[in-house]
Phi, psi and omega in degrees: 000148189217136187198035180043213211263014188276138201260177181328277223290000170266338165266356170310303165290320142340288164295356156316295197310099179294128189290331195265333189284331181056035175202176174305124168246269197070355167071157190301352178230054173278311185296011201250342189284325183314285185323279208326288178321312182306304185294300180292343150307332150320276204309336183274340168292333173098044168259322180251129147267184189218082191240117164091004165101349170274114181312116173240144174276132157244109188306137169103333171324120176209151169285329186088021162260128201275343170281334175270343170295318187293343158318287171322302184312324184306274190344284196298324161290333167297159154293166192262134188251172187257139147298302168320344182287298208309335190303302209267335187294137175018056150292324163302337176292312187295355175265350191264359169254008147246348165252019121331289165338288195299304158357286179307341209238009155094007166295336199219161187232104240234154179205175169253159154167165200234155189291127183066359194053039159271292216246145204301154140215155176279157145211187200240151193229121178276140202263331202250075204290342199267307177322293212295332171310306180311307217290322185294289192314340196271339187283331166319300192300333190272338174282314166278006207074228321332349192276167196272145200303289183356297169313354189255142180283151186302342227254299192300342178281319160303320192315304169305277173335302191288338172299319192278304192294356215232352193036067143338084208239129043264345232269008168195127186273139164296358169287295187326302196305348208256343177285319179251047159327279209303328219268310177288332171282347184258001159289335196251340170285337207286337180286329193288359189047216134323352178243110202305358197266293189294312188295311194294336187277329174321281188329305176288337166288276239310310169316321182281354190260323157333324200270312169296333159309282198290347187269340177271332189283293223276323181296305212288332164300303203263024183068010172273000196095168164221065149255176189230000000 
């Protein structure tokens, strides 16, 4: 996929958009897949590490993507997390500073209406409907094949994982997730590139994202809520 200067967690968002529906779903934990995505894009750039299961900084490090530097920023000025703390600490901001982004960059479009026909609420309208259509078929075809993992680029291989694993909806079914198991997991090696460091660490966000995910499902079943 060649898709210019757009980062994970912005193509990311990006596969919210139901096609048939004409509007965003991404479902009730899309800020947790965003957070993922953002944090493994940190890590493939080499602004976030990983020492002793603790999320490490390098500090002064920044990409020139402003969602993902106030990210790098969060990270360094904070105490030190887990992936899993990080999945979860303020993730709204990183979704509401990509789709800042996108806004500014003409993909989405920010409008009004109201809920119950009362109360104000915002949403987003995709301007460039034809991008997002590509971007979803190519990230499908890398999740279900034919092509050999080996062929997917590390950027494109997160993309997928953190989309499938983080359920993204419309863009992975739990049949898809339940099918192409084995396929996601050699996905999630294929991000880590040549580097045994980096696939372990991918495994583990894959995990921590999995875990927030189902830990936002188990509030929201028993009436607590899920936010981050």
């Amino acid at each position: 996929m060649h898709h210019g200067t757009l980062s994970l967690p912005a193509r990311l968002y990006l596969l919210a958009w139901h096609p048939d529906k004409k509007r965003f779903t991404g479902g009730p934990d899309l800020h947790l897949a965003v957070r993922a995505a953002a944090l493994a894009e940190l890590a493939l750039r080499g602004v976030l590490a990983e020492s002793d299961g603790i999320v490490t900084p390098v500090v002064g490090a920044r990409t020139g993507d402003t969602a993902l530097d106030a990210l790098a920023e969060l990270v360094e000025q904070s105490r030190p997390r887990k992936w899993r703390g990080w999945m979860t600490h303020r993730s709204r901001g990183t979704l509401a500073a990509v789709r800042d982004q996108l806004t500014a960059h003409g993909y989405l479009t920010q409008g009004r209406r109201r809920v119950l026909g009362l109360f104000p609420a915002r949403h987003w309208e995709l301007e460039r409907e034809g991008y997002a259509e590509i971007l979803r078929a190519e990230a499908l075809a890398v999740l279900r094949g034919p092509a050999p993992v080996q062929e997917v680029t590390e950027s494109d291989a997160v993309l997928v994982v953190c989309a499938a694993t983080g359920k993204v909806r419309p863009f992975a079914t739990g049949a898809d997730r339940r099918r192409y198991k084995d396929r996601l997991e050699a996905l999630t090696d294929r991000g880590g590139g040549a580097s045994p460091e980096l696939r372990v660490l991918l495994h583990g966000l894959r995990k921590a994202l999995a875990s927030a995910v189902a830990a936002a499902e188990a509030a929201r079943s028993s009436g607590g809520g899920g936010g981050g």
